[in-house]
MIMINU-596304 format. One record per atom (N, C-alpha, C): residue in three letters; x, y, z. Coordinates in steps of 0.05 Angstrom, whole numbers, plus 5000, padded with zeros to 4 digits. Each point is the difference from the previous one (the first is absolute). Layout:
<recs>
ALAXYZ;...
</recs>
This chain:
<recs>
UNK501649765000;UNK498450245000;UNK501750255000;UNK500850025021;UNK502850234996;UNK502749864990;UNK499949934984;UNK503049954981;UNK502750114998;UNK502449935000;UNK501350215000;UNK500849894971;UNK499050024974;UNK500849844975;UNK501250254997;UNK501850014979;UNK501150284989;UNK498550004976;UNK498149914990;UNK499050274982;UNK498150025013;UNK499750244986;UNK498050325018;UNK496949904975;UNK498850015017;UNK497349964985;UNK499550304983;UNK498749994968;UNK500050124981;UNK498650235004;UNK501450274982;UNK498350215009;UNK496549954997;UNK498950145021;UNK496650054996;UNK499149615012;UNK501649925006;UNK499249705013;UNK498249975024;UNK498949895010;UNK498350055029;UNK501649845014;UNK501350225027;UNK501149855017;UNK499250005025;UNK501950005019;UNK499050005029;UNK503150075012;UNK499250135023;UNK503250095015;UNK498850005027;UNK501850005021;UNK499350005020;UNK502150225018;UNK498550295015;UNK501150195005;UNK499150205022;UNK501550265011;UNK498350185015;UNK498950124977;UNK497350095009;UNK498550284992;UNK500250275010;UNK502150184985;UNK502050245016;UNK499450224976;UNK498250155014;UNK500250284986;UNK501850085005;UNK500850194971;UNK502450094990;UNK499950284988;UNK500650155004;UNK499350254982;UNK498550034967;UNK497550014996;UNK499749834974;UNK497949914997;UNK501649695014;UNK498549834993;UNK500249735020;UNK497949905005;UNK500349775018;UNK502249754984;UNK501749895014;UNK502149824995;UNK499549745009;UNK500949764997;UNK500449795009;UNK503350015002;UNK500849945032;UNK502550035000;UNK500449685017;UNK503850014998;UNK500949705017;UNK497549834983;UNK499849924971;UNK498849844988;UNK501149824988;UNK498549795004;UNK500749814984;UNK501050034971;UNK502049784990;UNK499650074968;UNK497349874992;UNK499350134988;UNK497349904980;UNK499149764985;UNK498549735005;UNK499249824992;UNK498350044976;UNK499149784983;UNK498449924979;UNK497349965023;UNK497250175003;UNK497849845010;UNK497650024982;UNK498449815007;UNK496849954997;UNK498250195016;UNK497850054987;UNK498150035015;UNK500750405009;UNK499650094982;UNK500450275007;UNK498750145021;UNK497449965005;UNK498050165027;UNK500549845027;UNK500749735001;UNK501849945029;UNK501349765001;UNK501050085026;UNK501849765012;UNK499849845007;UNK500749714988;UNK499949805014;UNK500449905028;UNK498649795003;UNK501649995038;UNK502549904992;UNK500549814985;UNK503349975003;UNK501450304992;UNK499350154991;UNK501950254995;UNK500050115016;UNK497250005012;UNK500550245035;UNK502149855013;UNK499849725004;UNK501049785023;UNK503750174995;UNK499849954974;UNK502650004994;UNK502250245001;UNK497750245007;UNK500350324994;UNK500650105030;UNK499349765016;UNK500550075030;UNK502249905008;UNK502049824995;UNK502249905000;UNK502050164980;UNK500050054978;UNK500950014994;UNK502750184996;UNK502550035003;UNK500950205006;UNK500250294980;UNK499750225007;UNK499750294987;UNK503549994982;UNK499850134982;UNK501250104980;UNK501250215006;UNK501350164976;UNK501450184999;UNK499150254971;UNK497449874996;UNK499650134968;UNK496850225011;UNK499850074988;UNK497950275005;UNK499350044975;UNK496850044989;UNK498250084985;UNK498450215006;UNK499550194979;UNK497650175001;UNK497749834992;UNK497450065023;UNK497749884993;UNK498550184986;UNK498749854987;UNK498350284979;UNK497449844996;UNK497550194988;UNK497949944995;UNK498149825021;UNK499250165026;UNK499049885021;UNK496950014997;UNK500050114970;UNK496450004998;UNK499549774985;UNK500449784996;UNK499449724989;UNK499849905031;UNK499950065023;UNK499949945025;UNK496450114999;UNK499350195002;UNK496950105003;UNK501650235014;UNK497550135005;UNK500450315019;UNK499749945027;UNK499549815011;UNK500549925028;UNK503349975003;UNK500649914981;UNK503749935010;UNK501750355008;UNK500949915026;UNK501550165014;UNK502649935007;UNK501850064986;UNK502749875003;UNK500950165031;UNK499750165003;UNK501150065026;UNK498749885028;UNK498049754997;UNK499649865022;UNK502749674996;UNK501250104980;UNK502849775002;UNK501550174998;UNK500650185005;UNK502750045011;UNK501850005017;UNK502449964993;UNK502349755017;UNK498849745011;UNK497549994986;UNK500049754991;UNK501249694993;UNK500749765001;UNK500449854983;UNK498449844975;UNK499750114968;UNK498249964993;UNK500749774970;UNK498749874987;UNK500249894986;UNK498250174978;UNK501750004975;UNK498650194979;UNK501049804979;UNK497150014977;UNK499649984978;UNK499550144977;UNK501749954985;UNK499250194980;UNK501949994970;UNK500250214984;UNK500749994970;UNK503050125005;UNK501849904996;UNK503350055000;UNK500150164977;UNK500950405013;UNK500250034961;UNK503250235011;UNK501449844993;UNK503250095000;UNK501350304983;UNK500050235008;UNK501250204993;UNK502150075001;UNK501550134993;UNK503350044996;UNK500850135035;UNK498150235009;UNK500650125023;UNK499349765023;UNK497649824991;UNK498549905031;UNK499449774988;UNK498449825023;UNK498749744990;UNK497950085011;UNK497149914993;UNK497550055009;UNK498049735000;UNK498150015006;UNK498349845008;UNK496850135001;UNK498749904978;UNK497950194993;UNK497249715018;UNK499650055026;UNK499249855018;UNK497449964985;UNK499149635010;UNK498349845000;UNK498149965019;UNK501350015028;UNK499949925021;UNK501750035029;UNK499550105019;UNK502249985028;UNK498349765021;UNK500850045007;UNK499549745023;UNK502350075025;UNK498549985024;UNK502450115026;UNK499849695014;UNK503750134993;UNK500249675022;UNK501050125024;UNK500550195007;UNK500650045031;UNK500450285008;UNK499150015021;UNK500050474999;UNK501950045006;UNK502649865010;UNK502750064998;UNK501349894973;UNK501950204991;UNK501349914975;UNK503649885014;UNK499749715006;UNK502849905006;UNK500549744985;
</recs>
């Protein structure tokens, strides 16, 4: 599930990372993230992916999250913040940043460790 394969799943792919939710001047970030998996199921998480999202150990890579309105207008990212959250979404790689045009969050724990 979290793989460490070396290739990087393809731009615009649906993946999954596992990270804090840390506003940033901007723009909300996923930071200390996972590198980015190949997933299924874009609107949620499996229990083995949560299972796995709570163990798992945090990263060193950071994404801008973008497009939080495929969530509905109820989604409030700032009730996960510093957070530990599992995000889904569309990998679309830019020269300055890497981003993540979100599917889905899912909180696995209100501390991000």
């Amino acid at each position: 599930m979290f793989s460490r394969s070396a290739t990087q799943p393809p731009q615009f792919a649906l993946v999954l990372s596992v990270g804090c939710m840390t506003y940033k001047p901007i723009s909300w970030m996923l930071t200390d993230a996972t590198t980015p998996t190949r997933a299924t199921m874009p609107d949620l998480a499996s229990k083995d992916e949560t299972d796995a999202a709570k163990s798992v150990a945090l990263g060193f890579r950071q994404y801008r999250l973008a497009d939080f309105g495929y969530l509905g207008r109820g989604f409030n990212p700032e009730a996960f913040e510093d957070h530990r959250v599992l995000v889904k979404g569309y990998i679309i790689r830019q020269p300055e940043f890497e981003r993540i045009s979100v599917t889905s969050v899912t909180d696995i724990a209100t501390q991000c460790e």
